[in-house]
N, C-alpha and C positions, 0 to 999 in steps of 0.2 A: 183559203180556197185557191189563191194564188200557188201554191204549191202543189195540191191537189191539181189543179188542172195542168201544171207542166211535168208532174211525176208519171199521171195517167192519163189525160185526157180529159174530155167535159165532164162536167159532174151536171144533177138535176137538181131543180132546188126550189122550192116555191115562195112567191113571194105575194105580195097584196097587188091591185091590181083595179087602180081608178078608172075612172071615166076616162080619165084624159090620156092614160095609155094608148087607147081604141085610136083617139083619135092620132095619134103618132106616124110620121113622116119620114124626118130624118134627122140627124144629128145626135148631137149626145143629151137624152130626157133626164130631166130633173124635174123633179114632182113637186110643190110646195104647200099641199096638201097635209102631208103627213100621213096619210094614208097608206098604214103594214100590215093590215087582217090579212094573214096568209092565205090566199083563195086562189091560187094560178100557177100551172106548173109550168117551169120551161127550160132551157139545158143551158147552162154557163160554160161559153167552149173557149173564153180568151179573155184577155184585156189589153187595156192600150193608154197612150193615153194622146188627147189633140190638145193643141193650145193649151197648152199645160192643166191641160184639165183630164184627171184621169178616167177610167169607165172600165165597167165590165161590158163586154160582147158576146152576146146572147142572143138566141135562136126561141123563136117564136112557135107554136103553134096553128097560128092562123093562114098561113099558107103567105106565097110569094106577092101576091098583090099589099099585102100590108107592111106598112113599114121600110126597112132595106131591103127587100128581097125578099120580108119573112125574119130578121133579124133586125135587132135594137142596139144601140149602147145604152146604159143605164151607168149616171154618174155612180163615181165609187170612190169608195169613202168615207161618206157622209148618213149610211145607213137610211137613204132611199127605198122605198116599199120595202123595209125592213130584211132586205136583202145581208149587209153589215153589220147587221146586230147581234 
């Protein structure tokens, strides 16, 4: 995907999509649920990585009061909401 998105741009991509999403603020989420039934669409437009910890960066749906502005990071890596897999 890493490639994909510096060859062309964001790609869309769905992934599962817990309770604890919804509840999402700020920083980099990590789920520990387990929880990957594909049920939510959303556009992966970068990645990054903080305090050595890496993440994809990703643009939300639910408009700009949720979350970053509308946007998440989502650990990466580790195949979170089955995003990795």
């Amino acid at each position: 995907m890493m490639a994909e998105i510096v060859a062309r741009g964001p790609i869309a991509c769905t992934i599962g999509c817990p309770g604890s999403l919804e509840a999402y603020t700020h920083g980099i989420f990590h789920d520990d649920t387990g929880y990957k039934s594909p049920d939510h669409d959303i556009e992966v437009a970068g990645f990054g990585e903080e305090g050595g910890k890496p993440y994809w960066l990703i643009r939300n749906s639910w408009g700009v009061y949720w979350g970053e502005e509308g946007w998440f990071r989502l650990a990466r890596g580790i195949d979170i909401l089955g995003i990795d897999g």
